[in-house]
C-alpha positions in Angstrom: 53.0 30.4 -16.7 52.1 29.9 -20.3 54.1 27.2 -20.9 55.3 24.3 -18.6 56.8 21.8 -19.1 57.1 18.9 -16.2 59.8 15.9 -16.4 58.7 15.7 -20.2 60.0 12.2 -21.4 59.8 11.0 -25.3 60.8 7.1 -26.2 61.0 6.2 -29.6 62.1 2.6 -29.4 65.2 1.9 -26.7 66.1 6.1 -27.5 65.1 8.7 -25.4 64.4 11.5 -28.0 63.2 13.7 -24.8 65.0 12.7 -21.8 63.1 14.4 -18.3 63.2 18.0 -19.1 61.5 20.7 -17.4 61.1 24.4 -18.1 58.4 27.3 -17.9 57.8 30.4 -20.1 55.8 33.3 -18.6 53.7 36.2 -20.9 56.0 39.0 -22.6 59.0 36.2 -22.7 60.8 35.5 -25.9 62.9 32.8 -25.4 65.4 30.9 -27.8 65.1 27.1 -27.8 68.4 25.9 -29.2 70.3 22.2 -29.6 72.0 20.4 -32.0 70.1 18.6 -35.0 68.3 15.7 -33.0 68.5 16.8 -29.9 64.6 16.6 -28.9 63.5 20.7 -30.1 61.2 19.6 -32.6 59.7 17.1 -30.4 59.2 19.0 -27.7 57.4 21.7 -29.6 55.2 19.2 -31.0 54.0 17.7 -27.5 53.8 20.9 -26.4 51.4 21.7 -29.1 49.7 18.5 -29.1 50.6 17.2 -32.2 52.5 14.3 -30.7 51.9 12.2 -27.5 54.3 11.9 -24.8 55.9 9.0 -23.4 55.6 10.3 -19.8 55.8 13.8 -17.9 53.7 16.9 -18.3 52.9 19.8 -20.7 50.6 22.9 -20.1 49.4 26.0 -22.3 47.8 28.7 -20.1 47.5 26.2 -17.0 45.7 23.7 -19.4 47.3 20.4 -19.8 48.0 19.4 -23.7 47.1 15.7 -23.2 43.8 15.9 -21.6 42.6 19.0 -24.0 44.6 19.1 -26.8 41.8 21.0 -28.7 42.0 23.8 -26.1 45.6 24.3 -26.4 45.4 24.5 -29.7 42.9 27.4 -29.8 45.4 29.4 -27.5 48.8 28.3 -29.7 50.2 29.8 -33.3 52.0 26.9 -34.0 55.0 27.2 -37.3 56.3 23.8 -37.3 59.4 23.1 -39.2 58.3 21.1 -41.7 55.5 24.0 -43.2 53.2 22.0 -44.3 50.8 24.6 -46.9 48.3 23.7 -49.8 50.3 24.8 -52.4 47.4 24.8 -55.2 45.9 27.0 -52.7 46.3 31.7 -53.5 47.5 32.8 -50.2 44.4 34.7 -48.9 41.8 31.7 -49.5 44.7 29.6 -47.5 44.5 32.3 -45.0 40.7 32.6 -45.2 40.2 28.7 -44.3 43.0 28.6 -41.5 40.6 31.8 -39.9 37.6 29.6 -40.9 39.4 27.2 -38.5 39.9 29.3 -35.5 36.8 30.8 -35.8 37.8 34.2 -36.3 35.2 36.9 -36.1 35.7 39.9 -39.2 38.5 37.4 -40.9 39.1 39.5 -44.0 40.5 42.6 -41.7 42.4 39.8 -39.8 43.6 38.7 -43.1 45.0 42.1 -44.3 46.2 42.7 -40.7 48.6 39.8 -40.7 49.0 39.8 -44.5 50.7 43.5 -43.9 52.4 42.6 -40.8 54.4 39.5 -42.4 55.4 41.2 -45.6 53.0 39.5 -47.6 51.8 42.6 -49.5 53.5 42.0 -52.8 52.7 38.0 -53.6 49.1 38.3 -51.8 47.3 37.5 -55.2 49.4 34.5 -55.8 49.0 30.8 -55.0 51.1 29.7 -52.4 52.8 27.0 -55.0 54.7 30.1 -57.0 56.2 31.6 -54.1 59.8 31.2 -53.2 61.0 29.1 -49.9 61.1 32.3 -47.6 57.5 33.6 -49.0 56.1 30.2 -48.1 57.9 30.7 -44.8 55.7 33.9 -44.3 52.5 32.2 -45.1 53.4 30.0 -42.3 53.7 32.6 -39.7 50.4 34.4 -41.2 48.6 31.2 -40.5 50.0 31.2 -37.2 49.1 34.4 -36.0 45.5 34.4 -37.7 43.6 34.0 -34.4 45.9 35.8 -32.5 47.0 33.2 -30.1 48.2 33.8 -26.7 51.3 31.6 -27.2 53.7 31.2 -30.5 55.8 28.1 -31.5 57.8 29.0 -34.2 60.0 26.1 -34.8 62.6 27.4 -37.2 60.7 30.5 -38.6 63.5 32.0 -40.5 64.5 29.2 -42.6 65.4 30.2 -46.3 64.5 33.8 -45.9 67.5 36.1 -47.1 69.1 38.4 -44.7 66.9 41.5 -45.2 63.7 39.0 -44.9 65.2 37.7 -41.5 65.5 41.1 -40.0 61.9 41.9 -40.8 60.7 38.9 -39.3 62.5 39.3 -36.5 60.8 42.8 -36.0 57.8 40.8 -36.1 58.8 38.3 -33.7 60.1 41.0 -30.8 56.5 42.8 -31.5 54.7 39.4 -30.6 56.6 39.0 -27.9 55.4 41.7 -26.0 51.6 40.9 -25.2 52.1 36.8 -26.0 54.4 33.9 -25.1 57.2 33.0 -27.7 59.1 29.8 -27.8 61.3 29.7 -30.8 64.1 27.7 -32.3 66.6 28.4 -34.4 70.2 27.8 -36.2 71.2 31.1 -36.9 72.5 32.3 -33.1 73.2 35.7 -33.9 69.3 36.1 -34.8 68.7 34.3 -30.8 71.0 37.0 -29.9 69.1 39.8 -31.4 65.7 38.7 -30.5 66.1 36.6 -26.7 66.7 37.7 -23.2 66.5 34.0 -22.3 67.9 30.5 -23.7 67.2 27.2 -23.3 69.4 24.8 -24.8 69.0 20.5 -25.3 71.5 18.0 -26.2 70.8 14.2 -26.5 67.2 15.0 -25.0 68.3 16.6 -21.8 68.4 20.1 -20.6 71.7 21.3 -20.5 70.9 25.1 -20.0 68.2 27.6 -19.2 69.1 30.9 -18.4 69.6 34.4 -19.1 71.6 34.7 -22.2 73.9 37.1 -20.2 74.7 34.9 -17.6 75.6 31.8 -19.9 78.3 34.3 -21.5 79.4 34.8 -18.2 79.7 31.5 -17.4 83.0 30.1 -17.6 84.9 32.2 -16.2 88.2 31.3 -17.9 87.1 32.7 -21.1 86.7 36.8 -20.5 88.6 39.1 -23.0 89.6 42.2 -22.2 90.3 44.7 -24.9 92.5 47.5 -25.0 93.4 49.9 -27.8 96.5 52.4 -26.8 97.3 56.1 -28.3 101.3 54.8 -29.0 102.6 52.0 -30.6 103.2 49.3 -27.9 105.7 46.6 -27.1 103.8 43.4 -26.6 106.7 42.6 -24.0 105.2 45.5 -21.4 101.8 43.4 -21.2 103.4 40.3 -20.5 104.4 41.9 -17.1 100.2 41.9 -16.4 99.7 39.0 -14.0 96.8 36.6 -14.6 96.5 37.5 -18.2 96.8 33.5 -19.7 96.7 34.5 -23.4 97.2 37.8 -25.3 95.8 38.5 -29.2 97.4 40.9 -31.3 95.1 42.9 -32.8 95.7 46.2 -35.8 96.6 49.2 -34.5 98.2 48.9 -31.4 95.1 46.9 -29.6 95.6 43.4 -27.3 93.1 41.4 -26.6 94.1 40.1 -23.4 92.3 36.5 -22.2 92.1 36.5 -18.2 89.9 34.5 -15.1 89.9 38.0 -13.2 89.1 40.5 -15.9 88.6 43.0 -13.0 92.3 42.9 -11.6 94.0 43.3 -15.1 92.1 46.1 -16.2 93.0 47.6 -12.7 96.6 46.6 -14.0 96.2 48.3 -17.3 95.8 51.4 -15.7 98.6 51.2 -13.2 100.7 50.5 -16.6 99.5 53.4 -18.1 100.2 55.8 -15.7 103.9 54.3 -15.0 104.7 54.5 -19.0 102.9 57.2 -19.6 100.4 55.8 -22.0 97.2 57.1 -23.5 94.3 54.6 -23.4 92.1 55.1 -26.2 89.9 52.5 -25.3 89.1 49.6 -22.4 86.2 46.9 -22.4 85.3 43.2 -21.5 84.3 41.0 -24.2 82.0 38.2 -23.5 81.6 34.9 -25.0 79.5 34.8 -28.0 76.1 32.4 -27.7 78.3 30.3 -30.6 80.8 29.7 -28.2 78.3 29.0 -25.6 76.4 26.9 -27.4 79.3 24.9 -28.5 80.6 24.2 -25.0 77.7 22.7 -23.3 76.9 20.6 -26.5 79.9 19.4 -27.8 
């Protein structure tokens, strides 16, 4: 695995910031690390990187544990914390140029242009990092990050203040990582976790209240499946309340229902049946599941 994390624990006084969480991430995974605002993401991305010590429990990068080689992990992490700390007085390729000085990096001019390019850097390359705009400093971030090409990225909110154009271009970037590395990323937009993960992982109060495929948290809780049917005619609301098991139905334009069930299965089975007997045309029939807000909102709330 390239990341583990084993019965992590974080005290800061009498709270438990990090309350005994466990999790791995393998190679080609990109997975969403979501929670509330102080629920523990930051500080778990920090121990994991080795910027901050834990109270207890262990973290490894690439089978190597953070607290006995912190240097080592470090070499194998791009690391985009959330407060992006940059020398602003600093033009962006001399900032990239001592961050590859850093690392080490062999031919770190063509590395420079490489992820210069790749993060949409292009156009504000000859400027210092101090005139750029919230989202452009977000990109120098994620440059600096990638510079060495490590096996691993922690992106710790990495789409903050972009605009929406910027935030799909970075997340191009972030589902091309994913595929050779490791990427462990949080994030407050959910529709971008959506877009980007397989896989969540999601905190509250310090303690790990989910961690699975994003699919199978919206399938869940089973009282909340939508089924949606749009019908040729114009139909009386009255004939679907003869469908047993439905427990809510939405009225939606143009003769649709959105039709809230525990047995999805069975009442489109009895859509059908209705159909035939009132000779109906359907023009359209499909599940809904819940949305990763709703998700979210449940198991943190």
């Amino acid at each position: 695995m390239s990341i583990e994390v084993r019965n992590l624990l974080k005290i800061y006084g009498e709270q438990k910031a990090v309350n005994d969480i466990s999790f791995k991430v393998g190679k080609g995974e990109i997975v969403g690390f979501l929670g509330p605002n102080g629920a523990g993401k930051s500080t778990t991305m920090k121990i994991i990187t080795g910027y901050l010590p834990q109270t207890g429990g262990e973290a490894f990068v690439s089978g190597i544990n953070v607290n006995e080689n912190p240097l080592a992990v470090k070499e194998k992490i791009g690391y985009l914390p959330e407060a992006n700390a940059l020398y602003y007085e600093m033009y962006i390729r001399e900032y990239l140029a001592f961050v590859a000085s850093v690392h080490k990096v062999k031919d770190a001019k063509s590395k420079i242009d490489e992820v210069i390019t790749l993060t949409g850097l292009t156009v504000e390359s000859k400027k210092r990092i101090g005139q750029l705009s919230k989202g452009y400093k977000q990109r120098v971030g994620l440059a600096a990050a990638l510079i060495h090409d490590p096996e691993v990225l922690v992106l710790d909110e990495p789409t903050s203040g972009l605009d929406p154009n910027q935030i799909v271009e970075i997340r191009d970037v972030i589902k091309n990582q994913g595929k050779n590395k490791t990427v462990l990323f949080s994030s407050h937009i959910l529709q971008e976790v959506e877009a980007i993960c397989d896989r969540v992982i999601i905190i509250n109060k310090g303690g790990l209240v989910a961690d699975d495929k994003l699919s199978n948290l919206q399938q869940r809780n089973k009282d909340k499946h939508v089924v949606v049917v749009q019908f040729q005619e114009v139909v009386n609301r009255r004939l679907l309340d003869t469908l047993s098991e439905v427990t809510l139905i939405e009225d939606v334009p143009i003769s649709t229902f959105k039709l809230h069930t525990a047995n999805p299965e069975s009442v489109r089975k009895q859509i059908f049946e209705l159909a035939l007997q009132h000779n109906l045309n359907i023009v359209s029939l499909q599940s809904e599941n819940q949305s990763l807000e709703e998700v979210f909102r449940s198991l943190t709330n």
